[in-house]
DRENFIVO-898335 format. One record per residue (C-alpha): x, y, z; residue in three letters; residue number from 1. Coordinates in nm, 2 decimals. Example, Ala and Ser with C-alpha at 12.3 -4.5 7.8 and 13.67 -1.06 7.14 Angstrom:
2
<node c1="1.23" c2="-0.45" c3="0.78" rest="ALA" nr="1"/>
<node c1="1.37" c2="-0.11" c3="0.71" rest="SER" nr="2"/>
***
This chain:
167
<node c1="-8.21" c2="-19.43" c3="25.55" rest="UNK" nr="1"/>
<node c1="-8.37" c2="-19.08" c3="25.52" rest="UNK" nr="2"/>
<node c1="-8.02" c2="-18.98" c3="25.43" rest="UNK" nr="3"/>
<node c1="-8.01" c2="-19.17" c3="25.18" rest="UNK" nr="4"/>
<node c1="-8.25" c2="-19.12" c3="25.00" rest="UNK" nr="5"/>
<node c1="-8.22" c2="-18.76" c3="24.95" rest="UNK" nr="6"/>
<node c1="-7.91" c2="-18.83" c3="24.77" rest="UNK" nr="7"/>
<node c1="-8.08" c2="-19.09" c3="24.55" rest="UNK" nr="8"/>
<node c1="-8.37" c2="-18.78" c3="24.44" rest="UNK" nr="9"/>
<node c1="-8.09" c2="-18.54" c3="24.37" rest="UNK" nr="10"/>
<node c1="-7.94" c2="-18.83" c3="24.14" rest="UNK" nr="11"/>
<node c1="-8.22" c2="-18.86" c3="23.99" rest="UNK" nr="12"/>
<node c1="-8.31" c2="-18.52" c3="23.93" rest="UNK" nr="13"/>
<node c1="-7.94" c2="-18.44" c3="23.81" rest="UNK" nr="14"/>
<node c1="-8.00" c2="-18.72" c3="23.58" rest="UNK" nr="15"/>
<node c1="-8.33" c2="-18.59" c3="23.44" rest="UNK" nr="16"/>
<node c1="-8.18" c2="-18.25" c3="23.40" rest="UNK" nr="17"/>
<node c1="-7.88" c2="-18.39" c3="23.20" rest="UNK" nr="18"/>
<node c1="-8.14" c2="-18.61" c3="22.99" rest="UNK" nr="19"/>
<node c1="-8.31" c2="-18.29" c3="22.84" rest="UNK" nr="20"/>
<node c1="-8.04" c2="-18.07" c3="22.83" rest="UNK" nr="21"/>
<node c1="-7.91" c2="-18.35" c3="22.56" rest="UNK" nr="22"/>
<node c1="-8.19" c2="-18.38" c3="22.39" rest="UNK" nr="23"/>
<node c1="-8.26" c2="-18.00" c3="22.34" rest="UNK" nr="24"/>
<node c1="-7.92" c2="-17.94" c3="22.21" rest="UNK" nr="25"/>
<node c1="-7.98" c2="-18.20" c3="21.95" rest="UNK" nr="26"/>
<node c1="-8.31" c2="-18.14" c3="21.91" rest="UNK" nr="27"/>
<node c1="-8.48" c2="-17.97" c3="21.70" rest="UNK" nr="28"/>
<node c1="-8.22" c2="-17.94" c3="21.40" rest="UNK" nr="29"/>
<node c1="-8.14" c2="-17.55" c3="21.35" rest="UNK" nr="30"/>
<node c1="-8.07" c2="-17.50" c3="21.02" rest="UNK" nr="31"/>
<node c1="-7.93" c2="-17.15" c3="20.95" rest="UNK" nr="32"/>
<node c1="-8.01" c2="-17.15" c3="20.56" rest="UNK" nr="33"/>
<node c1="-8.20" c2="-17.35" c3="20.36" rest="UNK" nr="34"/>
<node c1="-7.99" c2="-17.62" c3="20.18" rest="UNK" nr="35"/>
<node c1="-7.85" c2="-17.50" c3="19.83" rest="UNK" nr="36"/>
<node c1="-7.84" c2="-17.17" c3="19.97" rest="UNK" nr="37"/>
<node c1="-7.53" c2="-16.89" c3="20.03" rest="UNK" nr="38"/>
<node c1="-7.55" c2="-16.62" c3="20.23" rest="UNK" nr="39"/>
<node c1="-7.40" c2="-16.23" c3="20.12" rest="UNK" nr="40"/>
<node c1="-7.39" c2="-15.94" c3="20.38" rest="UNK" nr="41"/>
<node c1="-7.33" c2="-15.62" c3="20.37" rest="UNK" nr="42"/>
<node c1="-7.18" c2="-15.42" c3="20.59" rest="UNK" nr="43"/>
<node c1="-7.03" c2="-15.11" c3="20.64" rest="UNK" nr="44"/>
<node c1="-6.90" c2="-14.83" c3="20.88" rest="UNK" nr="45"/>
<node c1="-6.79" c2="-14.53" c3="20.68" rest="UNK" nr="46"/>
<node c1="-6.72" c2="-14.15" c3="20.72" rest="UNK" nr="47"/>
<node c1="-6.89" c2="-14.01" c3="20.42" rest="UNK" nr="48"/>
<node c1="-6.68" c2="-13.71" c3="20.26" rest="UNK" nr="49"/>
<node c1="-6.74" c2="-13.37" c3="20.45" rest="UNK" nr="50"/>
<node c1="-7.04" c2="-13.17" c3="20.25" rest="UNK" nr="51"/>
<node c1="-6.80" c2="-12.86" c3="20.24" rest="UNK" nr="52"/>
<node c1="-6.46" c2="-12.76" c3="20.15" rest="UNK" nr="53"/>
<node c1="-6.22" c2="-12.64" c3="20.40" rest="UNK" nr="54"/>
<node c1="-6.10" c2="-12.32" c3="20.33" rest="UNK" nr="55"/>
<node c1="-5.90" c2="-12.11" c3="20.52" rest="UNK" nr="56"/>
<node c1="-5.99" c2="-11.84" c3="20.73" rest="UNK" nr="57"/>
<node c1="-5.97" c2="-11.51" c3="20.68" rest="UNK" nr="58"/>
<node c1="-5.75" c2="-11.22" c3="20.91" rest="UNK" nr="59"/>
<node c1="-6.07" c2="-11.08" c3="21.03" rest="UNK" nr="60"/>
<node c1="-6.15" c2="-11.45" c3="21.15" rest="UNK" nr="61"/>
<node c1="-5.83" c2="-11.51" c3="21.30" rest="UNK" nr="62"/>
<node c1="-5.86" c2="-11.21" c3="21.45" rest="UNK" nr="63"/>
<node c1="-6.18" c2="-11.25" c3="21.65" rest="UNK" nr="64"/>
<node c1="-6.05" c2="-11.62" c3="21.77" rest="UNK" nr="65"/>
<node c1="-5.82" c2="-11.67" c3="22.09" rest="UNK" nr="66"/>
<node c1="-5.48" c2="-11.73" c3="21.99" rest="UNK" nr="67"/>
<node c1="-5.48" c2="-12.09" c3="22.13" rest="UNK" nr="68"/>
<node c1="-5.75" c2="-12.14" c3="21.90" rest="UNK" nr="69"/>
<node c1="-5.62" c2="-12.01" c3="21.57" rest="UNK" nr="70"/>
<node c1="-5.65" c2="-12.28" c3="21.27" rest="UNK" nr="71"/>
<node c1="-5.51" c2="-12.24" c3="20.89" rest="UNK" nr="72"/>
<node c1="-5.85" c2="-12.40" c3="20.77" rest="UNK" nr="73"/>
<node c1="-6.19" c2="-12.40" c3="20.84" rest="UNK" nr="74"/>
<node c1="-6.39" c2="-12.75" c3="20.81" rest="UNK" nr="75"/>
<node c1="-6.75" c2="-12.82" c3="20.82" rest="UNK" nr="76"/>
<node c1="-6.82" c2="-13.07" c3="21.00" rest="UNK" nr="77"/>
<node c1="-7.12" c2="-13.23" c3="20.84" rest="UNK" nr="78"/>
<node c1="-7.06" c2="-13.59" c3="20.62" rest="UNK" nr="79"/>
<node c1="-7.19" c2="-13.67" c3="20.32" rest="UNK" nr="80"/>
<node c1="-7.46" c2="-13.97" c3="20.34" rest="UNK" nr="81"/>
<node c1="-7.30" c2="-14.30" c3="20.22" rest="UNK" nr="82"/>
<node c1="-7.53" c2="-14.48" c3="19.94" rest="UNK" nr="83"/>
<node c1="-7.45" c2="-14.83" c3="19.80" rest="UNK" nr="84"/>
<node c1="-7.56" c2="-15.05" c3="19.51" rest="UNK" nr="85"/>
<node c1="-7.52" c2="-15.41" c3="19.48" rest="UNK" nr="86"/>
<node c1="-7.65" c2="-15.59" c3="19.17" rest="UNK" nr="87"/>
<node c1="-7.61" c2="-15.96" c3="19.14" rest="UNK" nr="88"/>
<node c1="-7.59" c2="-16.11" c3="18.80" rest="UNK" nr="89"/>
<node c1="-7.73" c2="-15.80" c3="18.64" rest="UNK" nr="90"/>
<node c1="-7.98" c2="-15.78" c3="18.86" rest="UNK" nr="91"/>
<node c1="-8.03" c2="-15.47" c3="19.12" rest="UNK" nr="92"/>
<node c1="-8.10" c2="-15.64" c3="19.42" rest="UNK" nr="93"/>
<node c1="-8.00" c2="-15.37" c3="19.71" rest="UNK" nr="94"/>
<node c1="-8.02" c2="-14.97" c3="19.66" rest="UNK" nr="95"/>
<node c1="-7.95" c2="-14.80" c3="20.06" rest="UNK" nr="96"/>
<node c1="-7.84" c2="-14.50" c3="20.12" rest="UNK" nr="97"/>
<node c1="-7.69" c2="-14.45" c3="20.50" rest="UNK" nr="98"/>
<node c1="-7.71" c2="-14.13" c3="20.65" rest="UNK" nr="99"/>
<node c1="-7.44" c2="-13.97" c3="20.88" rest="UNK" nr="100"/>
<node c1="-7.47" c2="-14.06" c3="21.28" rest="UNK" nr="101"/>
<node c1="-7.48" c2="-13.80" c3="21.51" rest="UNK" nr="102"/>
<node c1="-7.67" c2="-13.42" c3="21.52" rest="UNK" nr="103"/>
<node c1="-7.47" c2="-13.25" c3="21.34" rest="UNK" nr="104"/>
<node c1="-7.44" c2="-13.56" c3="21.13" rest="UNK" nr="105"/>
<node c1="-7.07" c2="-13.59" c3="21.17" rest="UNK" nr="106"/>
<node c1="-7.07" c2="-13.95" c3="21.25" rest="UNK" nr="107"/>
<node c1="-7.01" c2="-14.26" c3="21.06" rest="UNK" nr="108"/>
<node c1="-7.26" c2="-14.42" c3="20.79" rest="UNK" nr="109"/>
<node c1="-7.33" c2="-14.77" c3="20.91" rest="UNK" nr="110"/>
<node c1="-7.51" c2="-15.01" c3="20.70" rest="UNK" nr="111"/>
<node c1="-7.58" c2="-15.44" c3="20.79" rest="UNK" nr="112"/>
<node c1="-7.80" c2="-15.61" c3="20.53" rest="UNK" nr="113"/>
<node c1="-7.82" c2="-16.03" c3="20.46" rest="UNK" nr="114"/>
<node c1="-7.91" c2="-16.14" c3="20.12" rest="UNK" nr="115"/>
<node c1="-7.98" c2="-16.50" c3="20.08" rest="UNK" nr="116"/>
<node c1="-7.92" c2="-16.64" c3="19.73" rest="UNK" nr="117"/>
<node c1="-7.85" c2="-16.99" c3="19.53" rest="UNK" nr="118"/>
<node c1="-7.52" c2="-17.12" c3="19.57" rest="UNK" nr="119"/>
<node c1="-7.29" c2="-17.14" c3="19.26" rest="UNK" nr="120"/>
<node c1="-7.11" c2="-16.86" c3="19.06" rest="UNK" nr="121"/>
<node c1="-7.28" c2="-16.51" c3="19.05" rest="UNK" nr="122"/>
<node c1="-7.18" c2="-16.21" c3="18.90" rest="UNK" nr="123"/>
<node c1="-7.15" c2="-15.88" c3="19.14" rest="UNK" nr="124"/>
<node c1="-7.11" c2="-15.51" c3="19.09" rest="UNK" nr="125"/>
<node c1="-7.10" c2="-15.31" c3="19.37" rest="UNK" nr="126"/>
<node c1="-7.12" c2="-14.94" c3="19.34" rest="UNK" nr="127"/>
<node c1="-7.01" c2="-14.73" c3="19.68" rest="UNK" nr="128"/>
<node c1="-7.08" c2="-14.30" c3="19.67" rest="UNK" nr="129"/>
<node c1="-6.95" c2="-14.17" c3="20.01" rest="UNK" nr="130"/>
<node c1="-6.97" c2="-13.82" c3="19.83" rest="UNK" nr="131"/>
<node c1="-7.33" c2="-13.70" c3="19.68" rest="UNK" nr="132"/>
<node c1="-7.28" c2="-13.38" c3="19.51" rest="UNK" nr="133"/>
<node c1="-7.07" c2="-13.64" c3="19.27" rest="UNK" nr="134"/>
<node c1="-7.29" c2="-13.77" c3="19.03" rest="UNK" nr="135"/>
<node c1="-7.06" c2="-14.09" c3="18.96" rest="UNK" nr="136"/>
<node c1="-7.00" c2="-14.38" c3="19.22" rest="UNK" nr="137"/>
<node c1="-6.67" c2="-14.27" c3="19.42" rest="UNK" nr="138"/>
<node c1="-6.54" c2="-14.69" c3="19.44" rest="UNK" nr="139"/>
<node c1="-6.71" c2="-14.95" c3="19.18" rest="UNK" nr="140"/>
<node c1="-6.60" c2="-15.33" c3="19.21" rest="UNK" nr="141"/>
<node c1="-6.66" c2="-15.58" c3="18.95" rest="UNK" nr="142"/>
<node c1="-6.61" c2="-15.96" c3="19.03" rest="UNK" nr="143"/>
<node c1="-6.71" c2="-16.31" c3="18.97" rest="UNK" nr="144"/>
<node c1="-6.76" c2="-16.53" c3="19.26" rest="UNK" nr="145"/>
<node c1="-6.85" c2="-16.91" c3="19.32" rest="UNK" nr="146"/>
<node c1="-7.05" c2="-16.97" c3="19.61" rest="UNK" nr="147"/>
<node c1="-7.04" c2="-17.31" c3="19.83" rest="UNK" nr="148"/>
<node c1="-7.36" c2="-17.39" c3="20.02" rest="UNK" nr="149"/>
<node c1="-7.41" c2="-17.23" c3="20.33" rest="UNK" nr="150"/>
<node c1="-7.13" c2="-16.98" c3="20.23" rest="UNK" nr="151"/>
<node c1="-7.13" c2="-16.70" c3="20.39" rest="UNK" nr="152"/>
<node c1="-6.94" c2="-16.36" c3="20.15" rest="UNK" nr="153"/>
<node c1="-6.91" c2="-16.00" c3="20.31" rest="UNK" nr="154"/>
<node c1="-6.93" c2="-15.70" c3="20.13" rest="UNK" nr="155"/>
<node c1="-6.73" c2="-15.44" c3="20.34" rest="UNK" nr="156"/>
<node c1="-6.56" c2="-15.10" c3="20.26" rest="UNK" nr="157"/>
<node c1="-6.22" c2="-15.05" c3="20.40" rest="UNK" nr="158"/>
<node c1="-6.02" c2="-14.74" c3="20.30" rest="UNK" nr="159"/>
<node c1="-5.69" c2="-14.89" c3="20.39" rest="UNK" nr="160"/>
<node c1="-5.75" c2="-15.16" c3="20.15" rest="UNK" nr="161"/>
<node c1="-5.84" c2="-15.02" c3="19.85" rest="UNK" nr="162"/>
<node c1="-6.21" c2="-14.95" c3="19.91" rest="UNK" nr="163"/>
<node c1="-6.48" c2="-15.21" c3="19.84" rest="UNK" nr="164"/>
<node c1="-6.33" c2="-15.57" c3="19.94" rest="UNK" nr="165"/>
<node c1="-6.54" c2="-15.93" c3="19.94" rest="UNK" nr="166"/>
<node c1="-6.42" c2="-16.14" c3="20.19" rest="UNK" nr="167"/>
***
C-alpha cells in the first residue's frame, strides 16, 4: 500500500510539472516586434585599410635584419577605423564609426546595431569608409526595399561580394 502510493505522488507531481511547463511555454505571448514593424541590423566584421603604405626597405634595413627575416616591403600594421552611414528614406538614422580591435589596433572593426522601423518600402543609402585619410565613402549602396512585418533585413559588408550587400 505504502508502495503504492509513492508512485501515485510522483504521478502526480510529474503531472503538475508537465501542467506548467505547458502553460509557460504558451504563456505569456512573446512578441519579438511590435506588429506593423520590420527589423534592419547592421552588422559588420571588417579590416579597415592599413594607415600606412608599405614601402620597401632599404639596404641598410636589410642589412641589420637576419637573413631568414629579410622582407621586400615594409607594412604598418595599424588599420584604419571603419565608419558607416545608413540613411533611411533621406533620413540619417545611424552615423558609427568602429575602431580597430587589438593594441596595436591591427584587428578587425566590428559593428551590431538593430533599427526597428514601419514595414513597407523604404529607401536606403548606405555609405561604408574603411579608409579615413579618404575624404569620400570607399563602398556606397543605393536601393529600394519593401519590408514584410516582422521582417528582418541585414546590412553586412563582404569583400568577396562586392562590398555592402542587404540580405
Amino acid at each position: 500500500m505504502n508502495r503504492s502510493l509513492n508512485w501515485l505522488g510522483q504521478a502526480v507531481l510529474y503531472a503538475c510539472f508537465a501542467v506548467a511547463l505547458g502553460v509557460l511555454s504558451r504563456w505569456p505571448v512573446y512578441h519579438p516586434l511590435p506588429p506593423d514593424t520590420a527589423q534592419i541590423k547592421v552588422s559588420f566584421l571588417h579590416h579597415g585599410q592599413r594607415v600606412e603604405e608599405c614601402r620597401p626597405y632599404t639596404e641598410e634595413e636589410k642589412a641589420k635584419m637576419a637573413p631568414n627575416m629579410r622582407k621586400s616591403m615594409k607594412c604598418g600594421r595599424e588599420r584604419s577605423p571603419v565608419h558607416i552611414e545608413v540613411d533611411i528614406d533621406g533620413q540619417q538614422v545611424l552615423s558609427h564609426t568602429a575602431v580597430p580591435a587589438g593594441l596595436s589596433r591591427d584587428g578587425a572593426s566590428t559593428m551590431y546595431q538593430r533599427l526597428n522601423v514601419p514595414a513597407g518600402e523604404h529607401r536606403i543609402t548606405v555609405r561604408f569608409k574603411d579608409k579615413m585619410s579618404s575624404p569620400e565613402p570607399t563602398q556606397q549602396l543605393e536601393k529600394t526595399v519593401a519590408l514584410k512585418s516582422a521582417q528582418v533585413l541585414v546590412i553586412d559588408y563582404d569583400q568577396s561580394r562586392g562590398g555592402v550587400i542587404l540580405q
